[in-house]
C-alpha positions in Angstrom: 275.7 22.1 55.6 272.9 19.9 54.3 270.9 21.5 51.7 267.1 22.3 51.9 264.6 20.3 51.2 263.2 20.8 47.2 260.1 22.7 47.1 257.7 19.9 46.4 259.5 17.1 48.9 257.3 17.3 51.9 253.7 17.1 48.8 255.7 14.3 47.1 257.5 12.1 49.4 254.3 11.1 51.3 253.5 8.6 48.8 257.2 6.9 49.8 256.1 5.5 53.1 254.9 2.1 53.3 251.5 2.3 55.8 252.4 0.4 58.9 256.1 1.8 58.8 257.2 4.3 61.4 257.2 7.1 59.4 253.9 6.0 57.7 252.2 6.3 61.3 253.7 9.2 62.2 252.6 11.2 59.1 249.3 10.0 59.9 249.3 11.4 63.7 250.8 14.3 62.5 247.8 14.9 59.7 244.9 13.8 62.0 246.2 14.9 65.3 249.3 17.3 65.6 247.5 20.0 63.0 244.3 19.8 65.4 246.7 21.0 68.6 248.0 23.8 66.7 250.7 22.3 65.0 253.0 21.9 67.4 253.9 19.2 70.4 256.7 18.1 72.5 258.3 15.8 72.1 257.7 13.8 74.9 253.9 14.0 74.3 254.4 12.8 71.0 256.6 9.8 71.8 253.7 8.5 74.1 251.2 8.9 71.4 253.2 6.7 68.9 253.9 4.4 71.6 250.1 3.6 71.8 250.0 2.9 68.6 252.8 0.6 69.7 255.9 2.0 67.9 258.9 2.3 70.2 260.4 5.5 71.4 263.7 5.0 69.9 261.8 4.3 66.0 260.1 7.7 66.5 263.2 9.4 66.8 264.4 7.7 64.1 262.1 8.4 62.3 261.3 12.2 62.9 265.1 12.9 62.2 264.1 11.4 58.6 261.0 13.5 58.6 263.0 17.1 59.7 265.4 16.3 57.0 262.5 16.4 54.3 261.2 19.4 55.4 258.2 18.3 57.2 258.8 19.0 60.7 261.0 21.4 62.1 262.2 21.7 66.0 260.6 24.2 67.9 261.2 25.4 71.9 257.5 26.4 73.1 256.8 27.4 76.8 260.4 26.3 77.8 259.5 22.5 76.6 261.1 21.3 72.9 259.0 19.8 70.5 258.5 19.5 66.8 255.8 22.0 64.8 254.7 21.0 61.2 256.3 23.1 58.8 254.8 25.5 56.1 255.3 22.8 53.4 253.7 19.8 54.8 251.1 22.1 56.0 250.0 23.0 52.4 250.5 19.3 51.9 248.3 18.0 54.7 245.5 20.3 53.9 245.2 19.1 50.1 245.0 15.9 51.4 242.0 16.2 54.0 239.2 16.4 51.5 240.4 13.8 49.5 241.1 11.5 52.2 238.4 12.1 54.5 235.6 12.8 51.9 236.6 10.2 49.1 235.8 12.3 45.4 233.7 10.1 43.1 233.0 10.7 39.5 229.4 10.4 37.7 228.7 9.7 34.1 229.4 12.9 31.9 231.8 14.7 34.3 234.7 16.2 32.9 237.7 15.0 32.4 241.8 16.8 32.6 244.0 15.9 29.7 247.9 16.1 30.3 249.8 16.1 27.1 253.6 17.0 27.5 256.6 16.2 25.4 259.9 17.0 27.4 263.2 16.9 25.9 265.8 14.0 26.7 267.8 16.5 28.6 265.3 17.0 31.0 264.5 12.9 31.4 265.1 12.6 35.1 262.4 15.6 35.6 260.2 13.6 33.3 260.8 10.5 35.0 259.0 12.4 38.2 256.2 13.5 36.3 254.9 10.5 35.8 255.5 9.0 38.8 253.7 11.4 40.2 251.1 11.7 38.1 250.4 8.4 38.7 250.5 8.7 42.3 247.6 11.1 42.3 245.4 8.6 40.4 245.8 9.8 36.6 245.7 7.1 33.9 248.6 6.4 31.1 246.7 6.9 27.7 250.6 7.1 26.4 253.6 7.9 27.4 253.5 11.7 27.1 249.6 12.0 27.0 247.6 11.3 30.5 244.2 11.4 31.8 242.5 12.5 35.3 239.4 13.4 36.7 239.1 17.3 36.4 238.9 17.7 40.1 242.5 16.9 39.9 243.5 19.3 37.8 244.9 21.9 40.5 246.9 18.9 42.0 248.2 18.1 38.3 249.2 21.6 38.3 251.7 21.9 41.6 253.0 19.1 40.4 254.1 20.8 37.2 255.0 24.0 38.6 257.0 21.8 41.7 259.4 20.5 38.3 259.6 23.1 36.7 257.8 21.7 33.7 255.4 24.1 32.6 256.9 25.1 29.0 256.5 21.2 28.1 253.2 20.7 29.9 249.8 21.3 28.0 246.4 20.2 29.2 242.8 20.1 28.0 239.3 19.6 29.1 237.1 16.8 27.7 233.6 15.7 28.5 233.6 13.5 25.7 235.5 9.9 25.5 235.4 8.0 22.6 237.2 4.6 22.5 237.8 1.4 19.7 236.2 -0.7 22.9 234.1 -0.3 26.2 234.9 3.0 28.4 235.9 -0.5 30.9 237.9 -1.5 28.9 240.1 1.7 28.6 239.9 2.2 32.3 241.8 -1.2 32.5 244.5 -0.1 30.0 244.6 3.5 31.4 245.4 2.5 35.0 246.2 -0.6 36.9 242.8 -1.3 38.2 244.1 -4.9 39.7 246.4 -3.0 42.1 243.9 -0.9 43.2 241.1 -3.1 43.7 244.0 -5.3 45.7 244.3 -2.3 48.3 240.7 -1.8 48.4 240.3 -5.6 49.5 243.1 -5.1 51.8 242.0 -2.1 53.4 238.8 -4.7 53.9 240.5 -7.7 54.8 242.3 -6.2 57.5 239.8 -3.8 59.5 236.4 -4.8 58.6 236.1 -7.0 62.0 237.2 -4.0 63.4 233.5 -2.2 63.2 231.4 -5.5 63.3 230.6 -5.3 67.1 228.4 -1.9 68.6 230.4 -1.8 71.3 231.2 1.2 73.0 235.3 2.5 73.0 237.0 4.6 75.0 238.4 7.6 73.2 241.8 6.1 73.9 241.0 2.9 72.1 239.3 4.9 69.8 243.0 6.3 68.8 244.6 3.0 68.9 242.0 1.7 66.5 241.7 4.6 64.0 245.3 5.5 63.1 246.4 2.4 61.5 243.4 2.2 59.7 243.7 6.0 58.3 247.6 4.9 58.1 246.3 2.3 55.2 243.4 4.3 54.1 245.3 7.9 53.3 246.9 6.2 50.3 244.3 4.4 48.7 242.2 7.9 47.8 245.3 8.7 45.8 246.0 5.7 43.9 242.4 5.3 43.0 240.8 8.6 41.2 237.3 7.7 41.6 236.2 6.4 38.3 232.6 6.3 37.4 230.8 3.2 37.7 230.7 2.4 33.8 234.2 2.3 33.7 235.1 -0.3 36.8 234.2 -4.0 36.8 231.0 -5.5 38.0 233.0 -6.8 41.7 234.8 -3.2 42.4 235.4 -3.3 46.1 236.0 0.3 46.7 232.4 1.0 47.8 232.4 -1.2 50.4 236.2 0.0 51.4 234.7 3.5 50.8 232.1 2.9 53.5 234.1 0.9 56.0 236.6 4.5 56.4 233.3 6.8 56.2 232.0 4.4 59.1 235.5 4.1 61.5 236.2 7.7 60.5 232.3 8.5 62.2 232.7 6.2 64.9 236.6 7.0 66.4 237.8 10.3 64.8 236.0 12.8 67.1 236.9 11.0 70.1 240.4 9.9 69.7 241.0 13.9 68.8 239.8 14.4 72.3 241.6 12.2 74.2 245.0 13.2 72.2 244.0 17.2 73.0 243.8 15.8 76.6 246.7 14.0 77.4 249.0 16.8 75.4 251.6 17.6 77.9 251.0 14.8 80.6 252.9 11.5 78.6 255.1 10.3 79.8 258.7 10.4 77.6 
């Protein structure tokens, strides 16, 4: 009998899907798209969604077997049809994600900060091996090894995390709205996190859909869906990685207000729509 999924798989795995991939995409419909029809869809309507976003039938089933193993979808017989309803888990998931992902958090000079101090015993390393990794997928900075820094709007994510290990008794944190350092605030920032990688996926995200929203033409709310899930399939990770530093701490060329507006403007222009003509279709694909 295979075993359940750990409590915090379907939160944590998420960041394990390379955008583009199958199951990168079909997160993404199910976070945008699935939630907004309740939830649930068959499986035949859900094949023919992914397969306008050109993934084959045969890699969504693939890949949705992958996805039901992890705890985020589940089968589920509705009105005599089968189909696959998000479960509980990536629910909660999904709905921590929306404001960060669809309203990008930005910090201004003298907000507060969330210190993370811990020191877990060698017994415990592998847990302490996933604290940091996921720490550092939710966008908090490496001051050293067992002390770590995030904006204080993260603090509540810092904490399932925690509680998800089972890491509480090692776990202290602190508020601070004071930062003093041997250098420039910028140059901490640089130490702190990997500011290179991020600004790479910022330029990315901009290299490969800003001619996407050059023209004013007019798309149908099809097209509409075709154009905005891979770009919210590369978008969705970058508001993680990237914990929205203030300005004084990032370098003169950031590129993640421009990236910042160019998802504010496709999600504006193509979300509404392409949630209509998905709520449309429902039950009329074609398997």
């Amino acid at each position: 009998m295979n075993s359940p999924p750990e409590p915090a798989s379907a939160i944590l795995d998420d960041f394990d899907s390379r955008p583009g991939s199958a199951t990168s995409l079909i997160r993404t419909v199910l976070g945008a798209y699935v939630r907004d029809l309740g939830g649930w869809v068959a499986i035949a309507d859900f094949v023919g969604l992914m397969q306008a976003v050109g993934l084959p039938s045969e890699s969504t089933r693939i890949a949705v077997t992958r996805l039901k193993k992890k705890g985020v979808l589940r089968a589920r017989v509705c009105d005599g049809r089968n189909g696959y309803e998000v479960t509980e888990q990536a629910e909660a998931m999904f709905s921590r994600g929306d404001p960060r992902i669809f309203g990008f958090r930005q910090m201004a000079e003298g907000d507060p900060w969330r210190l993370i101090s811990f020191t877990i015993p060698e017994t415990q390393r592998a847990a302490r091996h996933q604290l940091r990794r996921r720490l550092g997928w939710i966008g908090c900075g490496t001051v050293s090894p067992g002390l770590w820094i995030a904006p204080e709007y993260l603090a509540e994510e810092v904490g399932d995390i925690v509680d998800a290990l089972g890491l509480s008794a090692y776990v202290t944190t602190f508020v601070s709205t004071s930062m003093f350092v041997p250098d420039s605030k910028a140059d901490a920032a640089a130490r702190w996190w990997d500011l290179d990688g991020i600004a790479a996926r910022h330029r990315d995200f901009l290299t490969h859909h800003r001619a996407a929203l050059s023209t004013t033409e007019q798309v149908s709310p099809r097209e509409a869906f075709v154009r905005f899930v891979p770009l919210l399939d590369e978008w969705r990770i970058i508001p993680y990685i990237d914990p929205g530093l203030p300005a004084e701490m990032l370098p003169d060329d950031w590129p993640g207000s421009d990236s910042v507006r160019l998802f504010a403007s496709a999600r504006d222009r193509y979300l509404t729509g392409s949630r209509e003509w998905v709520r449309s279709i429902q039950s009329r694909l074609p398997a």
